[in-house]
Backbone of each chain as ProteinMPNN parsed JSONL, in Angstrom:
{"seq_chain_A": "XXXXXXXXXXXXXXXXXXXXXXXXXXXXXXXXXXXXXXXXXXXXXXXXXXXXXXXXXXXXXXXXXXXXXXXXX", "coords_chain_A": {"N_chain_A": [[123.588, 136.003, 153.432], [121.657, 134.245, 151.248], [120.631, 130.685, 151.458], [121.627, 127.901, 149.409], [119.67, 126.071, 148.776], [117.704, 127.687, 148.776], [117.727, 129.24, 146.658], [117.547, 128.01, 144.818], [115.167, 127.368, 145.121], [113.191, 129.387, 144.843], [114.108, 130.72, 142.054], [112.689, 128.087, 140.737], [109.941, 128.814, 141.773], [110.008, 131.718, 140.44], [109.82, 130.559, 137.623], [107.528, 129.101, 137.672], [105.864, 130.817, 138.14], [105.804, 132.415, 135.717], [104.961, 130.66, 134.303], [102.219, 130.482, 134.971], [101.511, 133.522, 134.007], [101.908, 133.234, 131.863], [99.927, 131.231, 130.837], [97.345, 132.532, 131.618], [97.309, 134.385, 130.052], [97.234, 133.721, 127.358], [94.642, 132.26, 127.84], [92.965, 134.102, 127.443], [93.652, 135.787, 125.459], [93.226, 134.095, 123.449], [90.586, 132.831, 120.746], [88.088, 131.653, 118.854], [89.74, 129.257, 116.414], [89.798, 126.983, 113.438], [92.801, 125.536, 112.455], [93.825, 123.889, 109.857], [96.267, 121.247, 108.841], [98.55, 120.441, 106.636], [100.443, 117.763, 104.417], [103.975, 117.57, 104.748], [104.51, 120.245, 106.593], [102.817, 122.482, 105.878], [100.413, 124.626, 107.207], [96.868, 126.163, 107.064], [94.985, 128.509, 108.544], [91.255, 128.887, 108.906], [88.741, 131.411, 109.077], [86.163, 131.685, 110.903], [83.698, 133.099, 109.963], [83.957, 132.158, 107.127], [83.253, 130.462, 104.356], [83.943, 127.453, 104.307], [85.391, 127.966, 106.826], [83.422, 127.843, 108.69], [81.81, 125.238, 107.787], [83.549, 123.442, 108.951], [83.349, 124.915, 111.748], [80.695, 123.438, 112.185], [81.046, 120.786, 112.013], [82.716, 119.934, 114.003], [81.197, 121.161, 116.136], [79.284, 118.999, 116.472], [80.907, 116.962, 116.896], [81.513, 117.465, 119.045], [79.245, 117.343, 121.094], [78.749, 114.667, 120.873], [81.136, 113.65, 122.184], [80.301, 115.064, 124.823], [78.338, 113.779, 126.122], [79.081, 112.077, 127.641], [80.357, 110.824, 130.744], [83.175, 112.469, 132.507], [86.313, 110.841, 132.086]], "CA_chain_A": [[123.571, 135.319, 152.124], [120.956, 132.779, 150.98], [121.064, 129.08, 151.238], [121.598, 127.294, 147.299], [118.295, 125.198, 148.039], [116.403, 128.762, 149.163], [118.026, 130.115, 145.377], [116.879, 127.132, 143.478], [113.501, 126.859, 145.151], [112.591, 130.965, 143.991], [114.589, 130.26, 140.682], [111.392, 127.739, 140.435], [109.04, 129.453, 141.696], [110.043, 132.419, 139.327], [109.995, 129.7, 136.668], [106.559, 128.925, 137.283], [104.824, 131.896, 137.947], [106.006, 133.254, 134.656], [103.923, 129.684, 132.976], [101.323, 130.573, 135.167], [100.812, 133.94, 133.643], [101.416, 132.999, 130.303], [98.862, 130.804, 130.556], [96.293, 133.192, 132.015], [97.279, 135.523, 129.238], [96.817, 132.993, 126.489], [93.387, 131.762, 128.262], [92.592, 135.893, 127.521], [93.35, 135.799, 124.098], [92.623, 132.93, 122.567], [89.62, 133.474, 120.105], [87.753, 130.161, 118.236], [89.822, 128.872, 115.015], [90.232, 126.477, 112.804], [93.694, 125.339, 111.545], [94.617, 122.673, 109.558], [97.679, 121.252, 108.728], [98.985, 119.452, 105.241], [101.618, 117.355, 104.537], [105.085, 118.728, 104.493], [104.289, 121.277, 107.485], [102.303, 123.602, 105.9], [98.796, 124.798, 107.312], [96.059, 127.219, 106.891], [93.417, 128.839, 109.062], [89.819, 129.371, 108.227], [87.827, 132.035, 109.666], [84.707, 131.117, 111.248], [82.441, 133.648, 109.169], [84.305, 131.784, 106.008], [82.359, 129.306, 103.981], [85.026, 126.544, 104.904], [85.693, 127.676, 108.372], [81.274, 127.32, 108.965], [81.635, 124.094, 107.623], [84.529, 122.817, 110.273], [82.759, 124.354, 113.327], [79.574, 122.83, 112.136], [81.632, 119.22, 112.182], [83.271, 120.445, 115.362], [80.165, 121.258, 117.281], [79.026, 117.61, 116.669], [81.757, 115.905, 117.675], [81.708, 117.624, 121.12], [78.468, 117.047, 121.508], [78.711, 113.567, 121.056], [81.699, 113.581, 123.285], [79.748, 115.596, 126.022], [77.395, 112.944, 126.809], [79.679, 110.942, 128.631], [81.438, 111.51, 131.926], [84.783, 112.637, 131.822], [86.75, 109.727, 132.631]], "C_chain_A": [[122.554, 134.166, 152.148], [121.136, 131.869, 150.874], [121.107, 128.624, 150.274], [120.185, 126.981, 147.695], [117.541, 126.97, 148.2], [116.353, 129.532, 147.299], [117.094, 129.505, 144.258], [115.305, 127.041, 143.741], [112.635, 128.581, 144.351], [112.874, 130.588, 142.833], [113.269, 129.483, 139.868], [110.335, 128.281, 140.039], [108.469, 130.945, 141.071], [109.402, 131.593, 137.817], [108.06, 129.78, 136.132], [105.364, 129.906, 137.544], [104.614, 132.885, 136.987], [104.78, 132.049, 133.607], [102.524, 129.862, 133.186], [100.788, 131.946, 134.018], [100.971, 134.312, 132.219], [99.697, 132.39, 129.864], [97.057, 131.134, 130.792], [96.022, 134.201, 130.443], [97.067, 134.992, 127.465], [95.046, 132.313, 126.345], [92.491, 133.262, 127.791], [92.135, 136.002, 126.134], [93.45, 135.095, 122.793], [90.961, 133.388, 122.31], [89.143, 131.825, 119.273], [88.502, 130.359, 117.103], [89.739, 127.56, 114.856], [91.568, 126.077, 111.72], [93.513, 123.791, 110.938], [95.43, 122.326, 109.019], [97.803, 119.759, 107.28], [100.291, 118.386, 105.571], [102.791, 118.254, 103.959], [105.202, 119.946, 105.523], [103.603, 122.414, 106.753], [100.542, 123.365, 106.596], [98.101, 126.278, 107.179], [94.875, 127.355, 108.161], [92.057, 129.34, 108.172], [89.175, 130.237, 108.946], [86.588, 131.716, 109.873], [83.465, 131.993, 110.295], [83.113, 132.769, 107.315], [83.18, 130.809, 105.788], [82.859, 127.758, 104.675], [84.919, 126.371, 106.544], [83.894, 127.294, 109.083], [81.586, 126.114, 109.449], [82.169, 123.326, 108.84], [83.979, 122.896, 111.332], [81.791, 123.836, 113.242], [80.148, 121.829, 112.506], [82.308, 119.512, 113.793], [82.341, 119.862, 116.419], [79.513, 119.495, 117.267], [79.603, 116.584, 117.416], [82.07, 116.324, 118.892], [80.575, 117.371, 121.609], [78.068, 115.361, 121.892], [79.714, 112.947, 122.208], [81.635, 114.028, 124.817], [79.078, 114.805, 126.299], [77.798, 112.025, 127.595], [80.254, 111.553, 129.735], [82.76, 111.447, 131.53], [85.783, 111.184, 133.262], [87.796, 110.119, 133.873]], "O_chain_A": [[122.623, 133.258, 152.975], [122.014, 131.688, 150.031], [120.076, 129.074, 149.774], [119.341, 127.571, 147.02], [116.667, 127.169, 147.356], [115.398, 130.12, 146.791], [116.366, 129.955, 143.374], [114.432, 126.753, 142.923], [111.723, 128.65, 143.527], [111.94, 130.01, 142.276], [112.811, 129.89, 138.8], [109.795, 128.4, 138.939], [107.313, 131.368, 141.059], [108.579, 132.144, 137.086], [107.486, 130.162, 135.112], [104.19, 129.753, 137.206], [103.819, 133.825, 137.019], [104.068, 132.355, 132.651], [101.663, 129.643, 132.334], [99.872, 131.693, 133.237], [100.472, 135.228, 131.566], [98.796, 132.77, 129.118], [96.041, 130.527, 130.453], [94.966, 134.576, 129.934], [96.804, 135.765, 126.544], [94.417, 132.006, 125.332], [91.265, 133.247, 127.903], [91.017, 136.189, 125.654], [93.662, 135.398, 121.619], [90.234, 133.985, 123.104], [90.001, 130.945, 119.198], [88.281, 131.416, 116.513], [89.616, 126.838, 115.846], [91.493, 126.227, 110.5], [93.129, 122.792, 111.547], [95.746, 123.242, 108.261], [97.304, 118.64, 107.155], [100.914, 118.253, 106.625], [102.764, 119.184, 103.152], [106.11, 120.726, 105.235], [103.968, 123.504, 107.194], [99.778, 122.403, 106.521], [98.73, 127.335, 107.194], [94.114, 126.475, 108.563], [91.965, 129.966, 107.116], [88.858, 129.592, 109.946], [85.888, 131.448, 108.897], [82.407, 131.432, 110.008], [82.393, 133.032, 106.352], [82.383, 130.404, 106.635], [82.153, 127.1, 105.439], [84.609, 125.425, 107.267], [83.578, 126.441, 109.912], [81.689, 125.721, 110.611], [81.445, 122.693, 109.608], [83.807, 121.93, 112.076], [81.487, 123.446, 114.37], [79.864, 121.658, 113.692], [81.875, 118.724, 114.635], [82.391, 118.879, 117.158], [79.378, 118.957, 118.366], [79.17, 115.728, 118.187], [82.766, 115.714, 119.703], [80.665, 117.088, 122.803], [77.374, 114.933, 122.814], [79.378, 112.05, 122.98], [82.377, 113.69, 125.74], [78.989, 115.063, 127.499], [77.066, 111.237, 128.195], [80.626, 112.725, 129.698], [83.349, 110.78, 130.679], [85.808, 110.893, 134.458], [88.333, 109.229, 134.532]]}, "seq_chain_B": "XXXXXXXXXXXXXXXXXXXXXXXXXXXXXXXXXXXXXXXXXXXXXXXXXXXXXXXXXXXXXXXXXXXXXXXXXXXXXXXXXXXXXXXXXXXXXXXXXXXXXXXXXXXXXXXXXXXXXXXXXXXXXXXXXXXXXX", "coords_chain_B": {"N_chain_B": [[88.238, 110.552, 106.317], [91.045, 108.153, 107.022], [94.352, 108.533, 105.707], [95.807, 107.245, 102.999], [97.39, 104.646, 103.24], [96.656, 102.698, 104.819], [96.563, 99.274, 105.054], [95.54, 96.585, 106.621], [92.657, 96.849, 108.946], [93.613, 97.324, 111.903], [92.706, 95.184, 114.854], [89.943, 95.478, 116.787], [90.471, 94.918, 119.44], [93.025, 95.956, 119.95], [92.397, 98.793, 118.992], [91.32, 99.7, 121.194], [92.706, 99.275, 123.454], [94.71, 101.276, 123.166], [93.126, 103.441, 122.315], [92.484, 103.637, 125.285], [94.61, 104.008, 126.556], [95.525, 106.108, 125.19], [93.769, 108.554, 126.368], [94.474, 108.019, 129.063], [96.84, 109.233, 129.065], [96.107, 111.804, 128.579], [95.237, 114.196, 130.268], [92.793, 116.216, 129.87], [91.371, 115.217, 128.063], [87.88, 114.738, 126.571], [86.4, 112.759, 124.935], [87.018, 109.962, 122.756], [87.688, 108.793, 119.82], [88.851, 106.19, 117.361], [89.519, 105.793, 114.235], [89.354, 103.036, 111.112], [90.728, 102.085, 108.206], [89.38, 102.481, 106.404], [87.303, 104.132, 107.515], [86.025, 103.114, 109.402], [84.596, 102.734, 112.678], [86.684, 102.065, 114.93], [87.434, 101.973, 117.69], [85.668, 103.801, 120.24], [85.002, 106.065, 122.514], [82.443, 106.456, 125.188], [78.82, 105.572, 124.132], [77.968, 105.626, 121.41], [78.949, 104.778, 118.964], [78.349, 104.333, 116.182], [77.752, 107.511, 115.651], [80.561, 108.709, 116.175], [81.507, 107.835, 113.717], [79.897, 109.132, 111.936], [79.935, 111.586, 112.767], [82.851, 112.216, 112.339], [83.726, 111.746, 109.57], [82.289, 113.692, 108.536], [83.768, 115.925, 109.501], [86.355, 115.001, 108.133], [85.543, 115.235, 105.712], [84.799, 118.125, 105.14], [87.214, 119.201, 106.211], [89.153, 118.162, 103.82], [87.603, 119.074, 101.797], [87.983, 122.119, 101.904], [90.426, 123.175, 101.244], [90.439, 121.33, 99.047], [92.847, 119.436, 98.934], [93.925, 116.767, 100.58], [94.05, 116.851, 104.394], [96.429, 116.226, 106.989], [96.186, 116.579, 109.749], [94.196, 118.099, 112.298], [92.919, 121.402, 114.325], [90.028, 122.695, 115.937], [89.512, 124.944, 117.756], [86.918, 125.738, 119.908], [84.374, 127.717, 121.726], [83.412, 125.995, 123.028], [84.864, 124.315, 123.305], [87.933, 121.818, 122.252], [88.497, 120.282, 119.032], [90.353, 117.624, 117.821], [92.087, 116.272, 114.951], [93.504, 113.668, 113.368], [95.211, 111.844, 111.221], [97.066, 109.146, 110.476], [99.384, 106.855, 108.971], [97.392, 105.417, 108.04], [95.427, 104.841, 109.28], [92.626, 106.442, 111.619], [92.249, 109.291, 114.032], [90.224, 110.741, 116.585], [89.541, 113.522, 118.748], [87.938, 114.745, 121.259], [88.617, 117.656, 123.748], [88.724, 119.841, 126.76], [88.871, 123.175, 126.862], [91.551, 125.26, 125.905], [93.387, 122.775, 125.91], [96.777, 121.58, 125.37], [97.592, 121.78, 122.65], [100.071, 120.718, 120.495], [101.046, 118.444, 122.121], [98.524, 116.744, 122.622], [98.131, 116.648, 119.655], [100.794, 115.11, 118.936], [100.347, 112.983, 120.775], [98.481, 111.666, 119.806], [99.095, 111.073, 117.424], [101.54, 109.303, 117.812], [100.118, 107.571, 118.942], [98.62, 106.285, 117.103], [100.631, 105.59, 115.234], [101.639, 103.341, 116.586], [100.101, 101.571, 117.28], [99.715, 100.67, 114.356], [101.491, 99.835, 113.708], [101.989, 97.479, 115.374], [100.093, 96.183, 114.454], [100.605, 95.2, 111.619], [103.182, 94.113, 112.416], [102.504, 92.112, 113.583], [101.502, 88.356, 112.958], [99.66, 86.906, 111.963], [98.493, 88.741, 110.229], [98.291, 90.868, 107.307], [100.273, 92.501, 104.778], [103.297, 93.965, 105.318], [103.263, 97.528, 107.37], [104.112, 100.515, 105.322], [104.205, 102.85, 107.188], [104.303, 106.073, 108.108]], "CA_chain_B": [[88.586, 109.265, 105.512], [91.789, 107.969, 107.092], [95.082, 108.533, 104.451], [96.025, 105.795, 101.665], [98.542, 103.858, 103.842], [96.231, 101.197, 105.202], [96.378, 97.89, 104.128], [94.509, 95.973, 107.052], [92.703, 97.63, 109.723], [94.041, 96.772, 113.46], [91.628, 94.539, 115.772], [89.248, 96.441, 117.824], [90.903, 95.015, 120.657], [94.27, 96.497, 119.755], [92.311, 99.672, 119.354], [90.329, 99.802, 122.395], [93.929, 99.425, 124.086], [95.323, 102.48, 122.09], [92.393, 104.551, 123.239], [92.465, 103.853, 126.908], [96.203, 104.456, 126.473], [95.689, 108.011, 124.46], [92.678, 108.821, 127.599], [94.936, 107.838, 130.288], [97.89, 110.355, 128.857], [95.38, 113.477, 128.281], [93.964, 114.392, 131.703], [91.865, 116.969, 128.802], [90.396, 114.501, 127.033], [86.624, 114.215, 126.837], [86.007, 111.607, 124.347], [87.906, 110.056, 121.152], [87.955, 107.329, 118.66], [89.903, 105.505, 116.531], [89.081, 104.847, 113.006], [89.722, 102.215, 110.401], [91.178, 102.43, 107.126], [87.504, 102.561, 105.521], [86.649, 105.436, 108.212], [84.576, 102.322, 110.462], [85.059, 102.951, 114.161], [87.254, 100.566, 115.455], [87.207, 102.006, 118.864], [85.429, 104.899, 120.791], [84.514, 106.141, 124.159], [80.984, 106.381, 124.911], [78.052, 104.856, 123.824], [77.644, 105.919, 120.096], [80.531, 104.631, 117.853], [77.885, 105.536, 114.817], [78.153, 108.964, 115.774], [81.404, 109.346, 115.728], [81.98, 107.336, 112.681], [79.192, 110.347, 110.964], [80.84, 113.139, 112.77], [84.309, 112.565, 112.162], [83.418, 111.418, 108.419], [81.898, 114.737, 108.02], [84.677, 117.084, 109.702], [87.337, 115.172, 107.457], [84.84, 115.598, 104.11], [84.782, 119.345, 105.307], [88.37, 119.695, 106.324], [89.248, 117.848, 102.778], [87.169, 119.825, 100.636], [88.393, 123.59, 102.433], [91.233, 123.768, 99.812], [91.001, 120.713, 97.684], [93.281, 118.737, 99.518], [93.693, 115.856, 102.067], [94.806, 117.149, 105.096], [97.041, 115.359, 107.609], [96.034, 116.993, 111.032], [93.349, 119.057, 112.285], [92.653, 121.397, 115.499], [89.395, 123.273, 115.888], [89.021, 125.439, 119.088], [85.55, 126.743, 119.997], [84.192, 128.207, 123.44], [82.62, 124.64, 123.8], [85.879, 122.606, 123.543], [88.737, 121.588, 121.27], [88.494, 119.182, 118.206], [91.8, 117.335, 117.013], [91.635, 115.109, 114.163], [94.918, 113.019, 112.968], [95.629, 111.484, 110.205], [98.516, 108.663, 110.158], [99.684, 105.206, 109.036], [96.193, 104.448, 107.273], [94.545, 105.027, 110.275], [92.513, 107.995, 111.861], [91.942, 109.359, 115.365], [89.624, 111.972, 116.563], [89.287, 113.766, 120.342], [87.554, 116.263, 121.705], [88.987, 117.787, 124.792], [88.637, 120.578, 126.911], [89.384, 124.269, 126.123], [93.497, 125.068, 126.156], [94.454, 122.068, 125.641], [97.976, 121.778, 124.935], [97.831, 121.269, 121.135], [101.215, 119.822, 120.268], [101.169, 117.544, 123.085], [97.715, 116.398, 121.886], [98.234, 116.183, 118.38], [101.95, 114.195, 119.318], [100.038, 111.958, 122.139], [97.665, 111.09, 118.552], [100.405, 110.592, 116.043], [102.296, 108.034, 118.546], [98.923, 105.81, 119.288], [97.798, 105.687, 115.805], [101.693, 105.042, 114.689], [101.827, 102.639, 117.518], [98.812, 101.091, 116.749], [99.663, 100.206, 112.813], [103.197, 99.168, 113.683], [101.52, 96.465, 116.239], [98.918, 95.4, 113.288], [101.739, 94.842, 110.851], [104.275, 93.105, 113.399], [101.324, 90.8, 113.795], [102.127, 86.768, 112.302], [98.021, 86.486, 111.008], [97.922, 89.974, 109.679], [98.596, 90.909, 106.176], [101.532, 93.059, 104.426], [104.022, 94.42, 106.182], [103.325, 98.794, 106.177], [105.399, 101.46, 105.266], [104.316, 103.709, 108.263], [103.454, 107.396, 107.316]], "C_chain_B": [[89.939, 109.18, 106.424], [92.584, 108.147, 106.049], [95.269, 107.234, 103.72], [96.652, 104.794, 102.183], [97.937, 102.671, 104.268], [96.485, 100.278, 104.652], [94.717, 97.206, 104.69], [94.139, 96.864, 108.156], [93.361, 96.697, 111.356], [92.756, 95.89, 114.033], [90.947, 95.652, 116.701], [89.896, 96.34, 119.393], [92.301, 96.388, 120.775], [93.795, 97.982, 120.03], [91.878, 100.257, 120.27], [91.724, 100.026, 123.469], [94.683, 100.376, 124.006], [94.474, 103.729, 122.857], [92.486, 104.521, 124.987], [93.738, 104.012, 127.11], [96.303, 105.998, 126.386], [94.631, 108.56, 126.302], [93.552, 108.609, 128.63], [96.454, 109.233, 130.093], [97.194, 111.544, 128.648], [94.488, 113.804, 128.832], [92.84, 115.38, 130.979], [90.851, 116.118, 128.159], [88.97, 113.908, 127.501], [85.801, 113.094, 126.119], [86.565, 111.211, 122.807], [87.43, 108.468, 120.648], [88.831, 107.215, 117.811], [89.178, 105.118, 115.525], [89.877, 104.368, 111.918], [90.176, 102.574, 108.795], [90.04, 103.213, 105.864], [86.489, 104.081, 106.361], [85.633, 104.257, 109.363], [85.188, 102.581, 111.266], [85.756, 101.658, 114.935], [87.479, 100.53, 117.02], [86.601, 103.45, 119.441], [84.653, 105.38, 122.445], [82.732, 106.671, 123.943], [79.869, 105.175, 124.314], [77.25, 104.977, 122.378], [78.407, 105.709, 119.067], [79.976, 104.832, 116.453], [78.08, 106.511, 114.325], [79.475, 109.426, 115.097], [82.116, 109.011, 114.164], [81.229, 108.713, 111.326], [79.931, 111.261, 111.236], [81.993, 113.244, 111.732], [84.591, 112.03, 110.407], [83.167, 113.205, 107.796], [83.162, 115.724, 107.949], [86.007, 116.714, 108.874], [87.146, 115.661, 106.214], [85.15, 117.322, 104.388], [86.203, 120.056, 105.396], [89.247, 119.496, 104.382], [89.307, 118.824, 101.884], [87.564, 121.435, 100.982], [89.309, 123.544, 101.372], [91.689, 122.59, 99.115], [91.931, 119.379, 97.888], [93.181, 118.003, 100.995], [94.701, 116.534, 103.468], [95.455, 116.256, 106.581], [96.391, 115.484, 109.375], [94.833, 118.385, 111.0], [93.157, 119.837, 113.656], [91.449, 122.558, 115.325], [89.319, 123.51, 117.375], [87.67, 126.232, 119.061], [84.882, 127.403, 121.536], [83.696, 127.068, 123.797], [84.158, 123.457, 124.689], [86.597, 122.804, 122.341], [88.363, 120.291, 120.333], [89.46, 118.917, 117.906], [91.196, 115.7, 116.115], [93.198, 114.89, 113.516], [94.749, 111.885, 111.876], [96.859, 110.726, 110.181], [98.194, 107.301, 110.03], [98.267, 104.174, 108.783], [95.062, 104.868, 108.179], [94.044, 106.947, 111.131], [92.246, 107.924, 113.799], [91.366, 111.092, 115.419], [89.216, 112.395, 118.18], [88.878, 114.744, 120.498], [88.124, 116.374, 123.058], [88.354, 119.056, 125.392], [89.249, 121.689, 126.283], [90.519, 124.437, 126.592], [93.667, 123.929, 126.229], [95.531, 122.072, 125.278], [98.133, 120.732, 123.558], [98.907, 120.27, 120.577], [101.322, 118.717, 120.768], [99.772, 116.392, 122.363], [97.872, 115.341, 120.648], [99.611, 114.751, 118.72], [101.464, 112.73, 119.771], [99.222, 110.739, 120.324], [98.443, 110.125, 117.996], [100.979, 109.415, 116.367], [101.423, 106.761, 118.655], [98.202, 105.538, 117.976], [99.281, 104.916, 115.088], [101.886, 103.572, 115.341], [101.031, 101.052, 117.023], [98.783, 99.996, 115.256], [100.716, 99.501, 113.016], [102.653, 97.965, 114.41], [100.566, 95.616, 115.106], [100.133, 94.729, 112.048], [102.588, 94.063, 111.411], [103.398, 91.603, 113.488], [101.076, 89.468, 112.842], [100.793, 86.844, 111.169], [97.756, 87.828, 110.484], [98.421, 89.936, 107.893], [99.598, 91.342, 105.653], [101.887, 93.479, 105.238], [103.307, 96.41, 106.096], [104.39, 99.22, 106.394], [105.748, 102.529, 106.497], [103.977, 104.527, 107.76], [103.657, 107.663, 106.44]], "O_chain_B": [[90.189, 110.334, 106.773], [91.923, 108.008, 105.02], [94.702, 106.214, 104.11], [96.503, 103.774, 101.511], [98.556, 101.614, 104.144], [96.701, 100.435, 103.451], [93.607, 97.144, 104.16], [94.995, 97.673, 108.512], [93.395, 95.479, 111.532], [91.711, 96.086, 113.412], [91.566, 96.576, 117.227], [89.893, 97.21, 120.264], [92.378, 97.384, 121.495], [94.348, 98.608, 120.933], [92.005, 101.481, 120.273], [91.689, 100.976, 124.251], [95.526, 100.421, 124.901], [94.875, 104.6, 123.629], [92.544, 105.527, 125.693], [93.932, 104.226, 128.307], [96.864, 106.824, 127.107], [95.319, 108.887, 127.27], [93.179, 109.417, 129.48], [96.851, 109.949, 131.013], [97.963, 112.497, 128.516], [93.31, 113.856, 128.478], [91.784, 115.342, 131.609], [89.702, 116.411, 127.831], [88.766, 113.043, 128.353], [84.768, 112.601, 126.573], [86.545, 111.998, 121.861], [86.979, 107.439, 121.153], [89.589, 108.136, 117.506], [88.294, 104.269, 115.648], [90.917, 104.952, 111.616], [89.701, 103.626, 108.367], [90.035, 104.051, 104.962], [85.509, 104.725, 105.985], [84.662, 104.665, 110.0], [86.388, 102.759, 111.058], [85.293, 100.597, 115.354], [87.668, 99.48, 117.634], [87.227, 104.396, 118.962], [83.851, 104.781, 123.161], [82.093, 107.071, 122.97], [80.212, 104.009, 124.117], [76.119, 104.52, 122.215], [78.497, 106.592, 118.214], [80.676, 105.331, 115.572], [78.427, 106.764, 113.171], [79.652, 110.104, 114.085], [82.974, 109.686, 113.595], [81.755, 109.09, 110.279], [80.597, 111.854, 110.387], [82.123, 113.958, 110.738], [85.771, 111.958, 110.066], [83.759, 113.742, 106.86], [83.595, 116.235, 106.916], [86.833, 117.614, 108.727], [87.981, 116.296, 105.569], [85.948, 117.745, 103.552], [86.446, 121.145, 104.876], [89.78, 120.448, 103.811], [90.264, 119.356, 101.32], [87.354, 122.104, 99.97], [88.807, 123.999, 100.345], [92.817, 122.493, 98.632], [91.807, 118.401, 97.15], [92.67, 118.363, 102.056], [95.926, 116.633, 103.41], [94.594, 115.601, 107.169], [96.203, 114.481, 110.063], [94.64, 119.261, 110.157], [93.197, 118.987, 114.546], [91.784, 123.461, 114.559], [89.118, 122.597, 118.176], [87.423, 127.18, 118.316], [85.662, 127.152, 122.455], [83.462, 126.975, 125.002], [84.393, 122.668, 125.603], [86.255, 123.615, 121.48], [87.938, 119.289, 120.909], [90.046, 119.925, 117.511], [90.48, 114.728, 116.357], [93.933, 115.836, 113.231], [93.867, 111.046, 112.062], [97.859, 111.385, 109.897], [97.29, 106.654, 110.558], [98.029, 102.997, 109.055], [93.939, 105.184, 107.788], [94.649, 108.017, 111.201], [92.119, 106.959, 114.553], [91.705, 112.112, 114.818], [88.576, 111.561, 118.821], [89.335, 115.746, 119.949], [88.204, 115.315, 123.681], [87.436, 119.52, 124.716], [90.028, 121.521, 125.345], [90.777, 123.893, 127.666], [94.595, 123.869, 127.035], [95.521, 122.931, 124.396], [98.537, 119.579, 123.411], [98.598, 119.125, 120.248], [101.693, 117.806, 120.028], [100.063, 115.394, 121.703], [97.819, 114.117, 120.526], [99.276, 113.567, 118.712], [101.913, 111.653, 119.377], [99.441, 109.576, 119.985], [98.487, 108.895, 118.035], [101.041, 108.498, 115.548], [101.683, 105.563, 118.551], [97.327, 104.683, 117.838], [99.162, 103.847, 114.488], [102.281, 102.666, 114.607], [101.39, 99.95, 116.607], [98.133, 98.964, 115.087], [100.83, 98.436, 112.408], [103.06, 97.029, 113.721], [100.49, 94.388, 115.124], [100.186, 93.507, 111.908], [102.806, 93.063, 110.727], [103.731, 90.419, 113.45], [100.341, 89.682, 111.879], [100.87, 86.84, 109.94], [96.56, 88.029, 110.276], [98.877, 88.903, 107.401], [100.458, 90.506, 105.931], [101.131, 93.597, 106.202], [102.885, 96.768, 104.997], [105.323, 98.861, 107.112], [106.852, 102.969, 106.817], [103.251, 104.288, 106.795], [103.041, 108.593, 105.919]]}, "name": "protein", "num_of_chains": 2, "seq": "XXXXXXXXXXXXXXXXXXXXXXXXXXXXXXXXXXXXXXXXXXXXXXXXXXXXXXXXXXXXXXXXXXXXXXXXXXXXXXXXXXXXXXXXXXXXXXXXXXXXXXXXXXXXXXXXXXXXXXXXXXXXXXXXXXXXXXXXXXXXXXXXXXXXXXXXXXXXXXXXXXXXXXXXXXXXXXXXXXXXXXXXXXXXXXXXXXXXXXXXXXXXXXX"}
């Protein structure tokens, strides 16, 4: 029979090898948007070929660029 | 534009304290600011607080005008990097981070240092009205 700590330490390490490959599998299929969000909880996405969604990654791409010029702290 | 709620804006110090606060909680974060009721930069990392006062002027005019309305929160992901733009308590805040960031967390980490932020400007003896908050 297994020791409790040997149960709880797998139990973990189940735990986190399931966030790991969420997060591989999210890193997969994640695709560029744009949401944004109103008051009251509602929001909308824009599609990047949209007129709208353009506009956003145009403002986007700026503001990372301006934030790329620095070292990351 | 920041939302209607301002009265006065915070001290630059106050915000300069706010940002190295938000930056020290978002091992992601590659560079943000804080702006003023009027949209002026009241604090930002780097060496361009113009910039971001044009950027993040633009991406709210753009987010704005998408359907007509002001919107409270913003997150743009692109293969470069993430954009989040927030909206609270008069005041605005804008960060770019790396890619996956953890959005909620993000946006949350925002909401708290701009709420934070206004509630400290208002508590304040030489400041002006009291606000309402969001």
């Amino acid at each position: 029979m297994q020791k409790p700590h040997r149960i709880v330490l797998d139990r973990v390490s189940a735990y986190a090898d399931e966030a790991a490959a969420f997060m591989r599998r999210r890193r997969v299929a994640r695709r560029p948007f744009a949401r944004l969000y109103y008051p009251h909880g509602r929001s909308a996405d824009h599609a990047q070929d949209s007129h709208s969604g353009a506009e956003l990654f145009v403002a986007a791409g700026r503001l990372i660029e301006v934030a790329g010029k620095q070292e990351k702290g | 534009m920041p939302d209607a709620a301002a009265a006065t804006a915070p001290d630059r110090e106050s915000a300069e304290g706010a940002l190295a606060f938000l930056a020290e909680m978002s091992p992601d974060l590659r560079g943000a600011a804080i702006l003023g009721p009027e949209g002026e930069v009241l604090a930002a990392t780097g060496e361009a607080p113009e910039r971001w006062q044009e950027d993040a002027a633009a991406l709210f005019a753009a987010a704005d005008g998408a359907e007509g309305a002001p919107v409270e929160q913003v997150h743009i992901a692109t293969e470069q990097g993430e954009v989040f733009a927030v909206r609270n308590a008069g005041l605005a805040a804008v960060t770019v981070t790396d890619r996956f960031a953890l959005a909620s967390l993000m946006l949350f980490d925002m909401r708290s240092t701009l709420r934070r932020l206004a509630s400290s400007n208002s508590s304040s003896p030489e400041r002006g009205q009291p606000r309402s908050g969001d």
